[in-house]
N, C-alpha and C positions, 0 to 999 in steps of 0.2 A: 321481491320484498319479503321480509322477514313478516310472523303473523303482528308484533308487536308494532310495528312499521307498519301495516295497513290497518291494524286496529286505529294507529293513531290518526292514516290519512282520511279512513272513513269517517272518524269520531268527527274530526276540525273540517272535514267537508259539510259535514250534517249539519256544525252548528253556523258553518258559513250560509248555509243553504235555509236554513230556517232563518235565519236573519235577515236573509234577503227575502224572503216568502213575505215579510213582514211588511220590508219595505213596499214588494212590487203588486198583492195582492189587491189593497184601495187604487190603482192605477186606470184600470179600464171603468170603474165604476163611482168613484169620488164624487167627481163634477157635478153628475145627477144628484148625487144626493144633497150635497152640500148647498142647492140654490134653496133648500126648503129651509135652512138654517139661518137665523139670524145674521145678517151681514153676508149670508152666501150668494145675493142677487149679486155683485158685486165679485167679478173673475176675476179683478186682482188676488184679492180676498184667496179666492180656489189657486190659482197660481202659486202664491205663495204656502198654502198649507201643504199643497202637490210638492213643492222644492226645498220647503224649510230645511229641511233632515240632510242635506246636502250642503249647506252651507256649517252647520256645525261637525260633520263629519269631513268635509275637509279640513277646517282648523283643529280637528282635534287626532287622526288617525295616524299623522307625525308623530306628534310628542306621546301619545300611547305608546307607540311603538318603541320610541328611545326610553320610555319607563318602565316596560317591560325586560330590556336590560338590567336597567338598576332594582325593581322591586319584585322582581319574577312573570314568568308568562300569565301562569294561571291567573294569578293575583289580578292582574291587571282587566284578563278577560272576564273575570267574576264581576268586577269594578263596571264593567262595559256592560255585561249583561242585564245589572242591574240597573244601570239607566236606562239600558233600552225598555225594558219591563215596565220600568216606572211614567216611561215617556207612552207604552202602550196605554197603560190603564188611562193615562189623564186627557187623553184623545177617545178613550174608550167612554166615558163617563163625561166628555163636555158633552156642552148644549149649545157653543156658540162655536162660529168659528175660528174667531179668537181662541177661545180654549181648546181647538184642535190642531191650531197653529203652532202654541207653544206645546203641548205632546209630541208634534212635530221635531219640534227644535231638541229637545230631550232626548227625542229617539235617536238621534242623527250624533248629539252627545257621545252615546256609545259605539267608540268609532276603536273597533276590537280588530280592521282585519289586519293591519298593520304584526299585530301581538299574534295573532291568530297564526300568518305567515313563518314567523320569529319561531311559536313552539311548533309549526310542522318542520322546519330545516332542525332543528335541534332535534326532532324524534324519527328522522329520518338520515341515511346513511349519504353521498354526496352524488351515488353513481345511479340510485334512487330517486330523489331528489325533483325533478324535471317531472317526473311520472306522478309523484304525488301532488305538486302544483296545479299539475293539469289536470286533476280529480275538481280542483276546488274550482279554476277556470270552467270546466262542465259543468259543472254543482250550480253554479249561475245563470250559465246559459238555458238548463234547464227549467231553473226554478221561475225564471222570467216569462219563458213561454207557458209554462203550467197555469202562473198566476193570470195570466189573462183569460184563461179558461175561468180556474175556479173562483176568483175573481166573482161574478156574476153569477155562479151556481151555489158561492155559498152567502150573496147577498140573499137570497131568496130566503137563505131559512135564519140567518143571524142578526142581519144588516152591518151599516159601516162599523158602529158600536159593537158589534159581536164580532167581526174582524179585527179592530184593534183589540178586545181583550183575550181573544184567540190568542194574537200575536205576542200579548203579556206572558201568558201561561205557557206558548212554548219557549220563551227565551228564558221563565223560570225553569222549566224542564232540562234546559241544555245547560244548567250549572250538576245537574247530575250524569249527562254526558262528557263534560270536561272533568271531573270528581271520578266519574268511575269507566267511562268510557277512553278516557288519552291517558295513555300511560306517562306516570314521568318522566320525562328522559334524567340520564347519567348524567350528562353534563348541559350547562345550557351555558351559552357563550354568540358573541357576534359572529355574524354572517354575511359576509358581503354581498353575497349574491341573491339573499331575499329580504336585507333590512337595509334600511337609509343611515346612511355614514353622513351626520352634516359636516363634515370636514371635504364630501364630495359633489357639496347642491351646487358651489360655484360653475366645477366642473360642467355638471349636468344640467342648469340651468343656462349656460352657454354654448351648449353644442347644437345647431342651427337644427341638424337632422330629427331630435327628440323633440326641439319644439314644434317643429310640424308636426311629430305625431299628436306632443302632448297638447296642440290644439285641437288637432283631430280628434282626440275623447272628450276634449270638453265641446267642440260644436256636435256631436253624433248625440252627449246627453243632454245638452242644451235644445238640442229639437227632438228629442221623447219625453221631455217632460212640456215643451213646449203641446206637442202635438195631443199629449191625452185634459191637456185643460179645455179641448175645443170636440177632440175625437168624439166623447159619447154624447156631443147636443148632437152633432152632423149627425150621425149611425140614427140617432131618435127620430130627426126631423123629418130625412130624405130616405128611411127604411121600414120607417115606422115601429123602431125597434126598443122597447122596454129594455130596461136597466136590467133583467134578469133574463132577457133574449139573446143579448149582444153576444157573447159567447158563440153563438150560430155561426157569427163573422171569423169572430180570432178562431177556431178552432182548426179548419179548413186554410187559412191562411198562415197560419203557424207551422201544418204539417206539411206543407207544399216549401213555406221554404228554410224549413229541415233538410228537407228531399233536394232542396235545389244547391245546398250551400255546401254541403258537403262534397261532392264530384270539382265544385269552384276551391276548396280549400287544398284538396288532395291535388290537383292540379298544381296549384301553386306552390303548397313547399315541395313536392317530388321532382317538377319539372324545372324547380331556379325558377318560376315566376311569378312570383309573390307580390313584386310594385304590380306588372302589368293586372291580376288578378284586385289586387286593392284599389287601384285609381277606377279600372272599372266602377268593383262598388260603388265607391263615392260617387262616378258618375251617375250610374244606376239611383244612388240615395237623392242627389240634386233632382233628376229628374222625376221621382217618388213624391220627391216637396213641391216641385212645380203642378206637377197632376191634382196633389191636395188642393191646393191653391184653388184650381180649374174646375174642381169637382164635390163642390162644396154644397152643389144642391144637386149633385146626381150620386143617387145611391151607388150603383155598378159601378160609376167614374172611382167612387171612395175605396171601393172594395178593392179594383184594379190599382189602384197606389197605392193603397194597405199593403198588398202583397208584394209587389217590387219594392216597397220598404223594408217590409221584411228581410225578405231574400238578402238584400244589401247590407241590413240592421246587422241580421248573425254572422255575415261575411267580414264584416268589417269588426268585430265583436272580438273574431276567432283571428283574424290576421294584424292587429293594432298589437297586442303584447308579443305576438310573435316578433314583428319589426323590431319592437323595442330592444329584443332579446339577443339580435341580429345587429344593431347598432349600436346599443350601448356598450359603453368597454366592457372586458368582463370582468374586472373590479368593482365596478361601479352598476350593476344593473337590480340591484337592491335598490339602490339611490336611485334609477332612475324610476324603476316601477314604483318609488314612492310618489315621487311627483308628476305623473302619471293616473297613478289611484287619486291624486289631488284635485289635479285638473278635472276627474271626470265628476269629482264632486261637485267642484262649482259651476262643471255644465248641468248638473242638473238643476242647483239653485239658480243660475240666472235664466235656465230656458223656462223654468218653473212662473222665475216673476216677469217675464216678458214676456210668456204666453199669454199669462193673464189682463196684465198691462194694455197688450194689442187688441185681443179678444173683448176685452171691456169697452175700449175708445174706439177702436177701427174696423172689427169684427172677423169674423174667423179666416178669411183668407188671409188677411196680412199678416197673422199667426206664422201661414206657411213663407210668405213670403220671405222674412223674416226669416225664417228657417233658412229660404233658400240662399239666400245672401251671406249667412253662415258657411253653410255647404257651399257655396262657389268660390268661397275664398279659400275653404280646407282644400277644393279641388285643384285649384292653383298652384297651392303649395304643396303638394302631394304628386302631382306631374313633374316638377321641378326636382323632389326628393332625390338622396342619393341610392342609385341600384343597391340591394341591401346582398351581403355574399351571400351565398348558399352554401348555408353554413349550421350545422345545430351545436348544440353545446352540451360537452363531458365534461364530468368532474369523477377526479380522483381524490382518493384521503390517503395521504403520505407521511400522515405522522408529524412525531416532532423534527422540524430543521431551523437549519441558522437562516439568517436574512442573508449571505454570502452563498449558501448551497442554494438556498430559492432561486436567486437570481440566477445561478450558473443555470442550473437546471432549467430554469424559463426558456432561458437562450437556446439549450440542447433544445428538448420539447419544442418549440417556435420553428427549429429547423426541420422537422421532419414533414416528410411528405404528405401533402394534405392539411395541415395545422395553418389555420391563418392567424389567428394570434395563441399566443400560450401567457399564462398568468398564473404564479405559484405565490398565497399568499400564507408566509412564515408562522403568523399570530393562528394563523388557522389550520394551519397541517393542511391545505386542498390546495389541489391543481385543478385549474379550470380554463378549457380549451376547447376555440371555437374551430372547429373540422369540417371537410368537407362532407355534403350529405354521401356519398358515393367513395369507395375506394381508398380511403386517407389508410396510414400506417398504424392501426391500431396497437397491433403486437409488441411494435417498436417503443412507443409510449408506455406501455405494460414494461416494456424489460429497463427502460431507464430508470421510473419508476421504484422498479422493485430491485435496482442497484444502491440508490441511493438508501433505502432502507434496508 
């Protein structure tokens, strides 16, 4: 990467990263607080303030995205930033939970990653590209486990109120990381391969293989938002654990399956076994919800499926957009990763309101149950799935060509050895081709390439 080019992936990682700090920090400690607040006896109530932000960020992370086309990136994410701001303060300053509900909804309004993604491909080269993605993909997995920690350690000195206006202040702060931290790029233009083409949902929202994934993101957040409306009574009741203790638990649990996930990922794409590695998870995750279930008045039981949740959570975290990336055409995996990021929004909105829902009428095990019933249908259809090739994906930038050289050239590219599909899109000057992980013909794609130009 050029320094301008990691300026700009570190900048759009940061503010992805704060953004989701935002989201995930009230996560392990909400619940407690929220039963002292008016209307908080009442876990619908918590459910729904835990998942609001999810339902407005799926209907909204689309159409961002296709208006940051038309009205520029920046623009849009400024737009984003300042809902989210706005929605922090008014969650920051309520007193009911009504009025933390709608902050909620606000926050979730600013639904920037769509735009976010758009100005990293335009400030990033094509053969780069992959590398910078996977900044912002880490930038979350990070910031997820972090916020469980700090989470509780910084209840103690601000409370939930000093969390969300935390959260204001840094989403104002990151209009001057997008200002003077991302550079502009030269040209900004569509991108197949990290924006939503709706000329492609038909496509993509009938291709049997993505909607088992794109269940699979919505049932994995549909029972993490389920599981944290119920998590900090259990931790309290059967550990005897304070709202500013709990961290004791995720911290050790977090770092064990760091340690465990990583040896299961590299296994998997190195080795071609990437299904056999993912259904595990899920099986692992089924049987994580089943333990909750089981263990709902024994401490150690909670802590022991916390952890093989985990374990599962980050596995399936790191290997779901991988699959995507691997199945979707490679014209279309903008398109898919849209509706993908959609789906895992409205897992969190409805595990949000159906944790609470259950939790309130049936009490905390049928939370999990519930869960698991989720997860056993994802596990079904994830056994079935098709073996995904072992394959990763290059991109080339080849300039200006006609729609007649693209296509010739697709066909050459496509023939060479190791290339399992090849897609040359004209509007865009890029080749992008899915290769074997091991021994393909790289050289040979370099000289076709650079014949045609």
């Amino acid at each position: 990467m050029t320094p301008t080019e990691l300026r700009a992936s570190v900048g759009l990682a940061s503010i992805f990263g704060l953004r989701m700090l935002g989201m995930f920090l009230i996560l392990p400690v909400f619940a407690l607080y929220a039963e002292h607040l008016p209307g908080g006896s009442d876990h619908t109530m918590i459910g729904l303030a835990l998942g609001a932000y999810g339902l407005t960020q799926a209907l909204l992370q689309l159409p961002f995205g296709i208006a940051s086309d038309k009205f520029g990136r920046k623009r849009v994410i400024y737009f984003g930033l300042a809902l989210f701001a706005i929605g922090s303060f008014v969650a920051a300053y309520a007193t009911t939970i009504e009025g933390i509900i709608l902050g909620r909804v606000i926050q979730g309004a600013g639904a920037i990653s769509a735009a976010i993604t758009a100005l990293l491909a335009d400030s990033t080269r094509e053969e780069h590209r992959t590398k910078a993605m996977a900044m912002i993909g880490g930038t979350i997995g990070v910031t997820f486990a972090a916020s469980l920690v700090l989470g509780p350690m910084l209840y103690q000195f601000i409370g939930i109120p000093g969390i969300f206006a935390m959260t204001g202040v840094l989403a104002v702060l990151a209009f001057a990381v997008v200002k003077w931290g991302v550079p502009d790029p030269l040209v900004s233009h569509f991108h197949a391969d990290a924006e939503t083409n709706p000329a492609r949902l038909k496509d993509v929202l009938h291709d049997t293989q993505l909607l088992r994934l794109n269940f699979g993101i919505f049932s994995l957040h549909a029972a993490q938002m389920a599981m944290f409306v119920v998590l900090p009574f259990a931790l309290r009741n059967t550990g005897n654990l304070d709202i500013d203790h709990q961290w004791h638990v995720y911290l050790p649990v977090v770092l064990v399956a760091f340690a465990l996930m990583i040896p299961a990922i590299i296994y998997g794409e190195t080795r071609g076994k990437l299904k056999q590695v993912f259904v595990a998870a899920v099986a692992a995750m089924l049987l994580a919800q089943l333990g909750m279930a089981a263990s709902m008045h024994h401490f150690w039981g909670i802590v022991a499926a916390l952890t093989l949740y985990f374990v599962a959570f980050n596995v399936l975290e790191a290997t779901l957009p991988s699959l995507i990336s691997k199945l979707a055409p490679a014209t279309a995996k903008g398109t898919a990763m849209g509706v993908y990021n959609t789906s895992q929004s409205l897992g969190l909105f409805f595990g949000g309101a159906m944790g609470g829902v259950l939790s309130q009428h049936f009490g905390f095990s049928a939370v999990f149950m519930f869960s698991s019933g989720l997860i056993l249908v994802w596990l079904i259809a994830a056994v079935g799935m098709r073996t995904p090739p072992a394959v990763k994906t290059r991109m080339f930038h080849i300039g200006e060509i006609s729609r007649e050289q693209a296509g010739q050239l697709s066909k050459r590219l496509g023939s060479l050895s190791g290339v399992f599909e090849a897609a040359v899109i004209a509007e865009e000057g890029v080749a992008i081709l899915k290769v074997a992980l091991h021994g393909w013909d790289e050289q040979s794609a370099l000289n076709l390439i650079g014949e045609k130009a």
